[in-house]
C-alpha positions as CSV (number, residue, x, y, z in Angstrom):
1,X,-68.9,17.6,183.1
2,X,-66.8,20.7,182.3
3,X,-66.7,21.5,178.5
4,X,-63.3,21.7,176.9
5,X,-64.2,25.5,175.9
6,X,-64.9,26.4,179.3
7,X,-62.2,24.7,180.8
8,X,-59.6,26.6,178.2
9,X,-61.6,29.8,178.8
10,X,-61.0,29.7,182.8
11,X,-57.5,28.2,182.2
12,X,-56.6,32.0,180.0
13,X,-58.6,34.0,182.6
14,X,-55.9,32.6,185.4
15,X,-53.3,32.8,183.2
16,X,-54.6,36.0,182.5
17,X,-54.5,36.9,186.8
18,X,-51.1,35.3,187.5
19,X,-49.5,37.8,184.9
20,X,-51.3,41.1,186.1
21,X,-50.6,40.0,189.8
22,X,-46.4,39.2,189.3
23,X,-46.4,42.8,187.1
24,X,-45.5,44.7,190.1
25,X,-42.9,42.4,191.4
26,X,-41.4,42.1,188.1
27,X,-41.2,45.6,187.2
28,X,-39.4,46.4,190.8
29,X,-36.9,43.8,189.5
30,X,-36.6,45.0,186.5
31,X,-36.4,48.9,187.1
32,X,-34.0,48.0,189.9
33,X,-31.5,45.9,187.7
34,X,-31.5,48.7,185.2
35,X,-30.7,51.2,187.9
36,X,-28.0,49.6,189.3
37,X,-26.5,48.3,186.8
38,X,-26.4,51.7,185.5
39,X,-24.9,53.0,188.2
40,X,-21.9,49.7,187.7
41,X,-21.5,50.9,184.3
42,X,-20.9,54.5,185.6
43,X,-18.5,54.0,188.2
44,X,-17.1,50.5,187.3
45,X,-17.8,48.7,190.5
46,X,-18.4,45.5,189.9
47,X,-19.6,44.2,193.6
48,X,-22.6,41.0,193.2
49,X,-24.1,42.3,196.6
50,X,-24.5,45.5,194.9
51,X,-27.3,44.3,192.7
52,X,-28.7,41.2,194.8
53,X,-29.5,43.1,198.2
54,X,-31.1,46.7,196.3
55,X,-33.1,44.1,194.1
56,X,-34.3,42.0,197.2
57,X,-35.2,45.0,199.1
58,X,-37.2,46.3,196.1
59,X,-39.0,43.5,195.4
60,X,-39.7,43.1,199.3
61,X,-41.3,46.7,199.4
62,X,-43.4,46.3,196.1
63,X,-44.4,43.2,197.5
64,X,-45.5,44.5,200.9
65,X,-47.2,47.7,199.0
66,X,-48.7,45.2,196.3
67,X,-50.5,42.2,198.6
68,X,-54.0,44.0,199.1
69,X,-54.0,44.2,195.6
70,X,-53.1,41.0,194.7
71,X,-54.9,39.4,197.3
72,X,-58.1,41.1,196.1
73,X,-57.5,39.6,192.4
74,X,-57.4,36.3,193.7
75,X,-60.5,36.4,195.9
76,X,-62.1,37.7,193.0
77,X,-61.2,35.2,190.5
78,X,-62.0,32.6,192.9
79,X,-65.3,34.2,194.0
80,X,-66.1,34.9,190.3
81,X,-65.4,32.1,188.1
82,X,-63.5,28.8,190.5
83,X,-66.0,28.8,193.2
84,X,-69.5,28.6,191.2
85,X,-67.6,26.1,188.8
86,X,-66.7,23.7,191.6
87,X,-70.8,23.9,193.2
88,X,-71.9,23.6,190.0
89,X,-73.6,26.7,190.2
């Protein structure tokens, strides 16, 4: 049977992986909101495609940069600590 403490401990560690993997994809979002909405302040366009499709595109290429790296967390943290919990090894 799985102990509380390890359960909690492997419950923070994924925690832990979904936050470092949706960094990239939240920074893109966030760097790209700032920059255009900069750029509304400045010139006082106020167009809702401006910021949607700049922001989807952004995230879309951080995204498509970011997958080996994400892709390799999770195989890891699966290999690592889900994998030899569920064998029981």
């Amino acid at each position: 049977m799985l102990s509380d403490s390890v359960f909690f401990d492997i419950l923070r560690q994924g925690l832990w992986v979904a936050v470092i993997i949706s960094v990239p994809i939240l920074a893109a979002a966030l760097i790209t909101g700032v920059v255009i909405g900069l750029f509304q302040a400045l010139t006082s366009i106020q167009e809702m495609t401006l910021t949607f499709v700049p922001k989807l595109i952004a995230i879309a290429v951080v995204f498509w940069i970011s997958m080996n790296f994400m892709t390799k967390t999770l195989v890891s943290f699966f290999q690592d600590q889900l994998i030899p919990l569920i064998i029981g090894a």
